[in-house]
TORDO-493842 format. One record per residue (C-alpha): residue number from 1; chain; x, y, z. Coordinates in steps of 0.2 Angstrom, whole numbers, plus 5000, padded with zeros to 4 digits. Layout:
// TORDO-493842
NUM, A, X, Y, Z .
...
***
This chain:
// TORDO-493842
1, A, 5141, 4834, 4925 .
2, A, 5148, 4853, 4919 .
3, A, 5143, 4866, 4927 .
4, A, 5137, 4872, 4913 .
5, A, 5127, 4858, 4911 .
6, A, 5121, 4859, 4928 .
7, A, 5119, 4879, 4927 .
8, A, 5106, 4874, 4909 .
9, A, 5097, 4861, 4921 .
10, A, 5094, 4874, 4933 .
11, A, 5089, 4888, 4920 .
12, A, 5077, 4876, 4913 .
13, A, 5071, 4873, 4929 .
14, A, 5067, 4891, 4934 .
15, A, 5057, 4893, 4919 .
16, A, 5048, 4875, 4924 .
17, A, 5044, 4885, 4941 .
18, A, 5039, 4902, 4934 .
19, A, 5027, 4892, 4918 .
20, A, 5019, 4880, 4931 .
21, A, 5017, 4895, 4944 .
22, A, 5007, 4905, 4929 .
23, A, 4998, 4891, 4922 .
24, A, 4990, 4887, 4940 .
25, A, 4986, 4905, 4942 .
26, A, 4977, 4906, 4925 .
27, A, 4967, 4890, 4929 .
28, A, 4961, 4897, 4946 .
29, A, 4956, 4913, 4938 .
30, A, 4947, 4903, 4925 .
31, A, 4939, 4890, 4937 .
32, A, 4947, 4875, 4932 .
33, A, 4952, 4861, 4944 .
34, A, 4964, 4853, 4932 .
35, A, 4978, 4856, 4943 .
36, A, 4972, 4846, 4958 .
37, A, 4971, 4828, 4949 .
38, A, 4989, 4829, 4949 .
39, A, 4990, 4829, 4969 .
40, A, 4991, 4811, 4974 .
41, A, 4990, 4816, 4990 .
42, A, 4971, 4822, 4988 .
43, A, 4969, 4806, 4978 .
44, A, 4977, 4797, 4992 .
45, A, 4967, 4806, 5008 .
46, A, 4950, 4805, 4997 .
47, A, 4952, 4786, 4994 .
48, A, 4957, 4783, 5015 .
49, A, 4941, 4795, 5019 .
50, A, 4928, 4789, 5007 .
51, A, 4931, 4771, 5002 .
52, A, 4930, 4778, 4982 .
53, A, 4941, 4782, 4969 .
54, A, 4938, 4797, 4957 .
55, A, 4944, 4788, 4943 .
56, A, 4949, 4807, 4938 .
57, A, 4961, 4808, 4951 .
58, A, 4971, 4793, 4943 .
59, A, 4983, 4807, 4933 .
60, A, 4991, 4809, 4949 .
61, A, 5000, 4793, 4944 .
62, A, 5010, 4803, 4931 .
63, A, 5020, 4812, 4943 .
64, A, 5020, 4797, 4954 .
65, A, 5030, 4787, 4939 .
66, A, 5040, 4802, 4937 .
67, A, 5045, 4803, 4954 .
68, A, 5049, 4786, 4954 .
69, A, 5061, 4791, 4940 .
70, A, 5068, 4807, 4944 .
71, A, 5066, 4808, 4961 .
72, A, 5055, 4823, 4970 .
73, A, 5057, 4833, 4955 .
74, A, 5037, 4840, 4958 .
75, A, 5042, 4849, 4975 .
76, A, 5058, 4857, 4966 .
77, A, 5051, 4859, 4947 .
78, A, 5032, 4861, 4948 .
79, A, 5023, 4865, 4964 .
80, A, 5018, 4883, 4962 .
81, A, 5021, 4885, 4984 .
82, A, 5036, 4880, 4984 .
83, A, 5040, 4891, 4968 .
84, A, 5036, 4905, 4981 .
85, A, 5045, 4896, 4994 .
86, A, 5062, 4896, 4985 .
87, A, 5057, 4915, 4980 .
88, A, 5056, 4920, 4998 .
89, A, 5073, 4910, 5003 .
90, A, 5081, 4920, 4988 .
91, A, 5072, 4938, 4993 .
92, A, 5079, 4934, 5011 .
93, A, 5096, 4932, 5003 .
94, A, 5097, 4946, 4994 .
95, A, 5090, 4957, 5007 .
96, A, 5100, 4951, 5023 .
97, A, 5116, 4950, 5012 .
98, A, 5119, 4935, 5019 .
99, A, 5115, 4915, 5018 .
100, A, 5099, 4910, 5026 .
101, A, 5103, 4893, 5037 .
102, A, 5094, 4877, 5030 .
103, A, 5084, 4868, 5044 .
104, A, 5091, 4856, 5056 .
105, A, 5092, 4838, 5049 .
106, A, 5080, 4832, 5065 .
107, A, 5067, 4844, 5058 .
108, A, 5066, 4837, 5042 .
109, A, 5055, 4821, 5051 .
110, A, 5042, 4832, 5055 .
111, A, 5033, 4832, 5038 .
112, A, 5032, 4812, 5038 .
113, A, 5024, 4813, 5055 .
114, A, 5013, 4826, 5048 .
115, A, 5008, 4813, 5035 .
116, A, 5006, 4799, 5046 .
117, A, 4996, 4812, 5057 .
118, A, 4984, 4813, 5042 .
119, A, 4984, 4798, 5034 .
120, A, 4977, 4790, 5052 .
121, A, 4966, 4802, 5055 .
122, A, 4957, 4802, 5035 .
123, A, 4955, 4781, 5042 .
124, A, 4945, 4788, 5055 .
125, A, 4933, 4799, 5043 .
126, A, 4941, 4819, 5047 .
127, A, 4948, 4823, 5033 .
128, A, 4958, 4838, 5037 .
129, A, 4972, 4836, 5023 .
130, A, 4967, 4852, 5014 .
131, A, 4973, 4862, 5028 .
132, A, 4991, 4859, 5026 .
133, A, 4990, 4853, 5005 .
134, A, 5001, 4865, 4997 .
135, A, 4987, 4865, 4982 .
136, A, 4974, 4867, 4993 .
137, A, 4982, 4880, 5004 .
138, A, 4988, 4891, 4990 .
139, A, 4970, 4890, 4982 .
140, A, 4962, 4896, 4997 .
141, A, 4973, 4909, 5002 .
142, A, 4973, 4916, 4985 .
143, A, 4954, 4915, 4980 .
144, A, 4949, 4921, 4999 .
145, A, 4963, 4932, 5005 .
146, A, 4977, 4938, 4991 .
147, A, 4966, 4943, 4974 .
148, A, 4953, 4951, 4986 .
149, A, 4967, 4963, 4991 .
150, A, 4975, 4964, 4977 .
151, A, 4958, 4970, 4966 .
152, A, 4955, 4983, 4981 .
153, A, 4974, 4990, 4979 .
154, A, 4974, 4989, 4960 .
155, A, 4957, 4999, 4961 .
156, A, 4963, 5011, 4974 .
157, A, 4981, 5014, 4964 .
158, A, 4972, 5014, 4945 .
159, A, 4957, 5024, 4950 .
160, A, 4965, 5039, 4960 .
161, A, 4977, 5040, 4947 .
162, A, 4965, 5039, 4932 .
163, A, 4957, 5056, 4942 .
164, A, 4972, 5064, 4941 .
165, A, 4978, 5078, 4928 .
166, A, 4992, 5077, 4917 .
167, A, 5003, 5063, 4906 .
168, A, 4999, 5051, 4923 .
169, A, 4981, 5052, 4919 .
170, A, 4984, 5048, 4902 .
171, A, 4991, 5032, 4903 .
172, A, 4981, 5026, 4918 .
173, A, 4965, 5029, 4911 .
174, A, 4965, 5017, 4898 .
175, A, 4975, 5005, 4909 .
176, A, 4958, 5007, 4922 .
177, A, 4946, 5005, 4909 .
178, A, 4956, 4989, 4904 .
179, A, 4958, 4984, 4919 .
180, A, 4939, 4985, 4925 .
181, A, 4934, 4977, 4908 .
182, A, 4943, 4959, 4911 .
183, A, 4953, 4960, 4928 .
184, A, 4944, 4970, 4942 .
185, A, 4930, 4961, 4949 .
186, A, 4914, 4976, 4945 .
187, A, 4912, 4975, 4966 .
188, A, 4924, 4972, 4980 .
189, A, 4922, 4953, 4986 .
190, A, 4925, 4952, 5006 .
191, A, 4927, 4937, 5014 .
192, A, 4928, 4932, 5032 .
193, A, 4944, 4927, 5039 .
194, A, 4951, 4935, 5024 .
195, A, 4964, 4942, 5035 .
196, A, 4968, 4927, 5045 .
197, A, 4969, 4915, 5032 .
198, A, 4980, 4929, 5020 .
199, A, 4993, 4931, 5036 .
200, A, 4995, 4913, 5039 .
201, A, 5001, 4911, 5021 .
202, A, 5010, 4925, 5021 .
203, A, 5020, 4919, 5039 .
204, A, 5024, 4902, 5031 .
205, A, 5033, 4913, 5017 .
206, A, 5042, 4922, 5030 .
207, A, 5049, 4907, 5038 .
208, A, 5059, 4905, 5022 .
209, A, 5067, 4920, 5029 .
210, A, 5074, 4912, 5043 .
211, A, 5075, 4895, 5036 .
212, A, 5077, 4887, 5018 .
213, A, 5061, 4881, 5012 .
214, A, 5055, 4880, 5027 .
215, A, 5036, 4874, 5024 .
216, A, 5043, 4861, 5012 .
217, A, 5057, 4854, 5023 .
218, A, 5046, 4854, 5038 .
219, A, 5028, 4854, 5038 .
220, A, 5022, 4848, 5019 .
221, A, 5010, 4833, 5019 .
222, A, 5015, 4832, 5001 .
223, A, 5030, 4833, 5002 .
224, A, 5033, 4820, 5013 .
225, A, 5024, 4809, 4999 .
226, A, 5036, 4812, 4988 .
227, A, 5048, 4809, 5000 .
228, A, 5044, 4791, 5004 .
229, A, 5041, 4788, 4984 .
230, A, 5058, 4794, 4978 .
231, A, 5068, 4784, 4992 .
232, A, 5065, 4772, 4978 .
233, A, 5068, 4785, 4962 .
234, A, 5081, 4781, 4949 .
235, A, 5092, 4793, 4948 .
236, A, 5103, 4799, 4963 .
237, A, 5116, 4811, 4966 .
238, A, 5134, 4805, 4967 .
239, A, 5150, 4814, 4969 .
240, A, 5164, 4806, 4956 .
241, A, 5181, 4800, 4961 .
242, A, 5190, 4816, 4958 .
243, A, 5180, 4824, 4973 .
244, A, 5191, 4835, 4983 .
245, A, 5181, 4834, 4997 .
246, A, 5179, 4852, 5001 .
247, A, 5158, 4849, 5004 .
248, A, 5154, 4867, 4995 .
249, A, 5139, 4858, 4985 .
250, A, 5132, 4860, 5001 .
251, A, 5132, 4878, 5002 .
252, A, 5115, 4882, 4993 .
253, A, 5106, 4864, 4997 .
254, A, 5089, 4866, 5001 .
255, A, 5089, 4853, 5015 .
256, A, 5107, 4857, 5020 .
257, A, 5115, 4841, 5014 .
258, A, 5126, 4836, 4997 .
259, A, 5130, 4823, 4986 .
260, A, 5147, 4822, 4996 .
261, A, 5138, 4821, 5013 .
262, A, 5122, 4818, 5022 .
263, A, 5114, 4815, 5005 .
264, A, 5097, 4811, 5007 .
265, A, 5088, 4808, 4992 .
266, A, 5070, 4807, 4999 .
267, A, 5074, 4829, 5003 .
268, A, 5084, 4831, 4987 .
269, A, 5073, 4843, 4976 .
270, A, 5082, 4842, 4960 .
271, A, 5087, 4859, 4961 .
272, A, 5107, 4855, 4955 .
273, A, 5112, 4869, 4964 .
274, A, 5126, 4857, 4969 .
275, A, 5133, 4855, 4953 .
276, A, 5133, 4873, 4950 .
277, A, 5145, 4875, 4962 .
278, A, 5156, 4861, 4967 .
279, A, 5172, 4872, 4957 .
280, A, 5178, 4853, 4952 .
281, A, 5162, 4847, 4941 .
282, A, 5162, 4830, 4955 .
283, A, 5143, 4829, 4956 .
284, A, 5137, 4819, 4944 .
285, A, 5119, 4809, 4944 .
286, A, 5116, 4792, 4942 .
287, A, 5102, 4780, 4935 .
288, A, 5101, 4764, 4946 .
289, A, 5090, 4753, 4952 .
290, A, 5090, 4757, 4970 .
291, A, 5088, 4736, 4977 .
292, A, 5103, 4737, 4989 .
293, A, 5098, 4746, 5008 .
294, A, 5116, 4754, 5004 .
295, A, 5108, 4763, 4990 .
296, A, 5092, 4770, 4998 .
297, A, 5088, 4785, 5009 .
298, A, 5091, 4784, 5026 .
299, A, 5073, 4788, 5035 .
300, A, 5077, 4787, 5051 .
301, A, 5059, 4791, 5062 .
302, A, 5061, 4781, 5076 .
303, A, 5051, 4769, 5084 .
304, A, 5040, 4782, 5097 .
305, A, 5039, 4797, 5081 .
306, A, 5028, 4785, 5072 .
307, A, 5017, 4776, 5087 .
308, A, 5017, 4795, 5091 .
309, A, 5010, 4801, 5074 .
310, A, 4997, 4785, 5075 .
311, A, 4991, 4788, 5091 .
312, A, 4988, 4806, 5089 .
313, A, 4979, 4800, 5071 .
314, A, 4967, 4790, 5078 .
315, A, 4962, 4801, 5094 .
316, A, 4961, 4817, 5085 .
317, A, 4951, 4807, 5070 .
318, A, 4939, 4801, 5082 .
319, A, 4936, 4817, 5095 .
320, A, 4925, 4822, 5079 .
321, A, 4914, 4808, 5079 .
322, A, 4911, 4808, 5100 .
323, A, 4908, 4824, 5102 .
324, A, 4891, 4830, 5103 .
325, A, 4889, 4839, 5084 .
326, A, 4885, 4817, 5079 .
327, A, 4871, 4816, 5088 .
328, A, 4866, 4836, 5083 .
329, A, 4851, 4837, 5071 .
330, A, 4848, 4852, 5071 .
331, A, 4862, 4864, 5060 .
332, A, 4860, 4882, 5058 .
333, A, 4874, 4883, 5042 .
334, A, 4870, 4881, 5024 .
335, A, 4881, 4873, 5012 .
336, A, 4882, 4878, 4993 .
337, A, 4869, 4869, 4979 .
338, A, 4876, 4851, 4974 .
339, A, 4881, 4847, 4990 .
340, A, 4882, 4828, 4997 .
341, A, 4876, 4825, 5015 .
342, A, 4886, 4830, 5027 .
343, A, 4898, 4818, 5034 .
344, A, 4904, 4813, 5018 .
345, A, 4905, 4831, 5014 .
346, A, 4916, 4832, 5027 .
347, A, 4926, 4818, 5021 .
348, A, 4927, 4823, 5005 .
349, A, 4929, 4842, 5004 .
350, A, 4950, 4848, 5004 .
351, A, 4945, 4869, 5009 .
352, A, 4952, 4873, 4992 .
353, A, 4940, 4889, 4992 .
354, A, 4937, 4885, 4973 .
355, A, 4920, 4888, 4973 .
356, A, 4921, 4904, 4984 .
357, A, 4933, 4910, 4970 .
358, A, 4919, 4905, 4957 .
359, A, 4907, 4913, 4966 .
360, A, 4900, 4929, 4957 .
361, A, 4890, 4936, 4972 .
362, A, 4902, 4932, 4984 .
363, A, 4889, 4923, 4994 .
364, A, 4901, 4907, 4998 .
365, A, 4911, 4910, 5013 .
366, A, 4926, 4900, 5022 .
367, A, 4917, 4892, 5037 .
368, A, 4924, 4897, 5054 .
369, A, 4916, 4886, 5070 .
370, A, 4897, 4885, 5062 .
371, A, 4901, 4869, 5056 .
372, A, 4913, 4861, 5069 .
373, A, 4931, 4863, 5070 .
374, A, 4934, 4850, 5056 .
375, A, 4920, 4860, 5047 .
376, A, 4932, 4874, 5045 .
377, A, 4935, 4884, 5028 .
378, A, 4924, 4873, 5024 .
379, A, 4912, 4881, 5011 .
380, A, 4895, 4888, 5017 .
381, A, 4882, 4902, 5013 .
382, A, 4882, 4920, 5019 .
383, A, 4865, 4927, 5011 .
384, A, 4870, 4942, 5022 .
385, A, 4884, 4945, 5013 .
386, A, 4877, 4939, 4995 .
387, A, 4866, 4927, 4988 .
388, A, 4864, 4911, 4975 .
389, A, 4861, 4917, 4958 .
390, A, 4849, 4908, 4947 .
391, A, 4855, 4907, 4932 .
392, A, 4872, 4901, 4940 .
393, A, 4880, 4885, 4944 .
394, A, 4898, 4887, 4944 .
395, A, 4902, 4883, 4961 .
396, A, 4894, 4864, 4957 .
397, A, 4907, 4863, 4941 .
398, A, 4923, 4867, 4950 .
399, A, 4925, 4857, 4965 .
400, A, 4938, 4844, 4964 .
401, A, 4934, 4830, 4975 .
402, A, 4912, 4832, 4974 .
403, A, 4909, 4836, 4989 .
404, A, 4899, 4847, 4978 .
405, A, 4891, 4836, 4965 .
406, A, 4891, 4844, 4946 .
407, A, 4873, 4849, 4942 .
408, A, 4868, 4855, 4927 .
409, A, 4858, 4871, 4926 .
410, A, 4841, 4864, 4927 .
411, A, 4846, 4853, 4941 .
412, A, 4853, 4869, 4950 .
413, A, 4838, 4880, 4949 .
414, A, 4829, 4863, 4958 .
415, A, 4842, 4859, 4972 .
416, A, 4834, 4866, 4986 .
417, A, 4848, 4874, 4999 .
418, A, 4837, 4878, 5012 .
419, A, 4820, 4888, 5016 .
420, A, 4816, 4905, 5019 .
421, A, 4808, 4909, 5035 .
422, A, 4800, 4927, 5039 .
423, A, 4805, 4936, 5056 .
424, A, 4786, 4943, 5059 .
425, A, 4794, 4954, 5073 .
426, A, 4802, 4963, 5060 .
427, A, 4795, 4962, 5043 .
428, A, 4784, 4977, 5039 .
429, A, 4770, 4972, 5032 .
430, A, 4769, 4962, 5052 .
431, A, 4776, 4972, 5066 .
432, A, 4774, 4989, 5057 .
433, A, 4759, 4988, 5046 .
434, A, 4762, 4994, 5030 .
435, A, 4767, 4985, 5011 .
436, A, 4784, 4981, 5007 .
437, A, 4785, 4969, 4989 .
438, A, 4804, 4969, 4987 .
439, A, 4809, 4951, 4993 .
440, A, 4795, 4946, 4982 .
441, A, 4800, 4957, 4967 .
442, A, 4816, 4949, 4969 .
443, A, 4813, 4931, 4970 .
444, A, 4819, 4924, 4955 .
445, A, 4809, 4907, 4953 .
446, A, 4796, 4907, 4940 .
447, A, 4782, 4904, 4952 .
448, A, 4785, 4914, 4964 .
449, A, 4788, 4905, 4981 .
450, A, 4785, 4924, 4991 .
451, A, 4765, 4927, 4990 .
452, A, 4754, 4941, 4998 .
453, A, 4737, 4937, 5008 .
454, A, 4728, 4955, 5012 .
455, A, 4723, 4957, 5030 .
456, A, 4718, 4969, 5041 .
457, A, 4729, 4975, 5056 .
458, A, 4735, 4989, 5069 .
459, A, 4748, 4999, 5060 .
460, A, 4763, 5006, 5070 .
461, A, 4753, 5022, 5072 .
462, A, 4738, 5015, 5079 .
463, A, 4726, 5014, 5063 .
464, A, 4717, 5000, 5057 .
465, A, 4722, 4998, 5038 .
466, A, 4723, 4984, 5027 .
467, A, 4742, 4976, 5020 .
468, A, 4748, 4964, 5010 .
469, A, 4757, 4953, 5019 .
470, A, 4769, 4942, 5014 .
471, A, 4771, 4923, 5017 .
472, A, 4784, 4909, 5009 .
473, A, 4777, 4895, 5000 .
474, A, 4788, 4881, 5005 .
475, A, 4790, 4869, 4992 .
476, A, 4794, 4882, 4981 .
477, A, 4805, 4888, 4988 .
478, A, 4823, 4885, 4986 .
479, A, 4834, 4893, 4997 .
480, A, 4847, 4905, 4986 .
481, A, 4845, 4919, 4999 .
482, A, 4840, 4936, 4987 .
483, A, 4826, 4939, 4998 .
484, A, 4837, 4941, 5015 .
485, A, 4852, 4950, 5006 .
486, A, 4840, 4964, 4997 .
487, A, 4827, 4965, 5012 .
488, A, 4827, 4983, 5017 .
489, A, 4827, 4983, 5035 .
490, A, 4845, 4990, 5039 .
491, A, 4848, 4982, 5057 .
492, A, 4843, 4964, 5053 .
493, A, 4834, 4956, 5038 .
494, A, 4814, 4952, 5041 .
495, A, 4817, 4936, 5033 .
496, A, 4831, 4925, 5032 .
497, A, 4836, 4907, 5024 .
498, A, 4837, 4894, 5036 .
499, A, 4843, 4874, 5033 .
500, A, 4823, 4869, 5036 .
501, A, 4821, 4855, 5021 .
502, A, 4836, 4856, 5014 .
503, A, 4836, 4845, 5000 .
504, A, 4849, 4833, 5010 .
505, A, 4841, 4837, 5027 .
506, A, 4834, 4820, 5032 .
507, A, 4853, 4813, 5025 .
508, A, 4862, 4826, 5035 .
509, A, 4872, 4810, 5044 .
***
């Protein structure tokens, strides 16, 4: 191979990284989940977890065969993290002046253990594969954490300038009003853990500036995957008889090896950056099938690395189902409409914060303990913070894996989340004696499941007077939280939505 070859190969392959990288980000803004059925690790860890197939999820096989072709072309060509990763190495370059070290050969184990971690552990039924998924990871920092931020700083910068006098304020006017018509959000979405989850994506970057790649040498699940598959690829790097020897193909390798030495082609990410600079055009690539040991990957885990990985599998997939939130029957969270009962949520849901990036009220929120520690970012409701609309049912269309089952709009408006339940030590028309109508003004089922009874009571300033009083009609009822969001106590609402008959209460395990 040229170098000019090799330099069109790696052209084309930035503009591979910089297409897939917006074509993600355009289907996350528009809600689709069409970039997940590609992960065969989500295909993988749901099958171990569940027992099912989504026969959706059998497009994952594409890059599977091409893997088994090309090699790991996906971690090098497609995924959208690792587009940032390779950024972040190549940021750190330019702005240490200096090359960034690639990460020890011992290290580059750690990611298979991390999959074997998983893989046991999704047998067990905790299914904790979205934490580390770089789909599922990117997903949720960006729905939860990044376009949060970046709407409130676009805002901040478009808004105070559009104020301004002068030629700035004449061409950041129109850019506002653009920019509020189709990008800004028309309110601020908050999330909790916004912060945390936003830093620890954004600490995983910066390790690219200590390491190359770092999250995809070291820690990626996915990766790993790709890994074992392209042991068995095709096509491998070669040097050709007129190699000098002189190892510089290793200078900008990702995993610190080369075609001349230590070539491991379960690490190899296709980048050709190795045949961009050998000075002697020695690398060359090679389509074979790959029957002889001589000719596979070395993958060298060792004997107590794996029994480790097990082991720690099984205990930490089994500590869920011991502890005593199996046995708990009572549960004071409340998952979105369309949800399955809970243990197979749990085994089915991959944190992608999809539906919180859906969301138009902003009343899903990343779970934090409520649910368990292998509940968390797992989606639940916050009617503090927003509520259910009606006419809504977005959240049941985008998720992936159907731990939110898709529901129709007529099917949504009858999915029962939950119950409202009135605080009588705090609504008005109890502790204080007077009428208040707005959670019943605002209760958007036909019938209304808030109702009034008049009776006669001791108001707050000692004079007997007649009120209508509230009361919730239960099976009416459905559980989308407007009535606690807009009640208008400021210290804590007089009624809030509880779990009582939820519609997959007496399945909760």
């Amino acid at each position: 191979m040229t170098r000019s070859t090799a330099r069109s190969l790696r052209a084309l392959r930035l503009l591979s990284q910089v297409a897939f990288l917006i074509i993600f980000f355009v289907l996350l803004v528009i809600g689709s989940r069409l970039f997940f059925y590609f992960d065969p690790l989500l295909f993988l860890m749901n099958f171990l977890a569940t027992g099912t197939v989504l026969k959706i999820f059998l497009l994952s096989l594409i890059p599977v065969g091409l893997t088994l072709v090309f090699g790991r072309f996906f971690c090098g060509w497609v995924c959208p993290l690792g587009t940032l990763h390779q950024f972040f190495t190549w940021l750190g370059i330019r702005a240490r002046k200096k090359k960034i070290a690639p990460v020890p050969h011992r290290a580059l184990r750690v990611k298979y253990v991390v999959l074997i971690l998983l893989v046991m552990m999704a047998l067990m039924g905790t299914h904790l594969v979205g934490w580390l998924d770089p789909l599922s990871l990117l997903t949720r920092s960006t729905a939860v954490s990044l376009a949060p931020a970046a709407n409130h700083g676009l805002n901040q910068v478009l808004k105070g300038g559009a104020e301004e006098d002068g030629v700035t304020a004449t061409v950041l006017k129109p850019a506002y009003r653009l920019a509020r018509r189709h990008l800004l959000t028309a309110e601020q979405r908050a999330f909790a853990q916004s912060a945390a989850i936003g830093l620890i994506l954004l600490l995983i970057l910066a390790l690219n500036l200590w390491r190359r790649r770092f999250y995809c040498n070291t820690l990626c699940p996915l990766g790993a995957l790709y890994g074992l598959i392209s042991r068995f690829s095709l096509m491998r790097l070669k040097t050709r008889n007129h190699c000098k020897s002189c190892n510089v193909c290793a200078a900008h390798c990702t995993y610190g090896g080369s075609p001349y030495k230590d070539y491991r082609k379960a690490d190899c990410l296709v980048c050709f950056n190795c045949a961009v600079d050998c000075p002697h055009d020695a690398v060359a690539t090679e389509f074979t099938l790959p029957v002889a040991a001589r000719k596979r990957t070395p993958l060298d885990l060792g004997r107590r690395r794996v029994l480790g990985g097990v082991v720690a599998g099984l205990v930490a997939g089994t500590l869920p189902a011991v502890g005593p939130r199996a046995r708990r029957k009572i549960h004071g969270f409340i998952r979105p409409p369309g949800a399955v009962k809970e243990k197979e949520f749990l085994e089915k849901c991959v944190r992608c914060g999809q539906c919180m990036q859906v969301c138009p009220t902003n009343v899903i929120q990343p779970a934090v303990l409520e649910t368990g520690v292998d509940g968390l970012w797992t989606p639940v409701l916050r009617p503090d913070l927003g509520y259910c609309e009606y006419e809504c049912n977005r959240c049941t269309q985008v998720c992936p894996t159907r731990a939110l089952e898709p529901l129709n709009l007529k099917e949504k408006k009858e999915f029962k989340i939950g119950t409202a339940v009135i605080d009588r030590n705090r609504c008005y028309t109890y502790a204080d004696g007077y009428n208040c109508a707005v959670c019943e003004e605002h209760c958007p089922v036909p019938e209304k499941a808030i109702h009034f009874r008049e009776v006669e009571l001791w108001n707050f300033e000692g004079r007997l007077v007649k009120v209508n009083q509230i009361y919730v009609v239960p099976d009416l009822c459905i559980g989308c939280g407007i009535c606690q969001n807009v009640c208008p106590r400021s210290d804590a609402p007089a009624i809030f939505v509880s779990a009582e008959e939820e519609q997959r209460e007496f399945s909760y395990y």
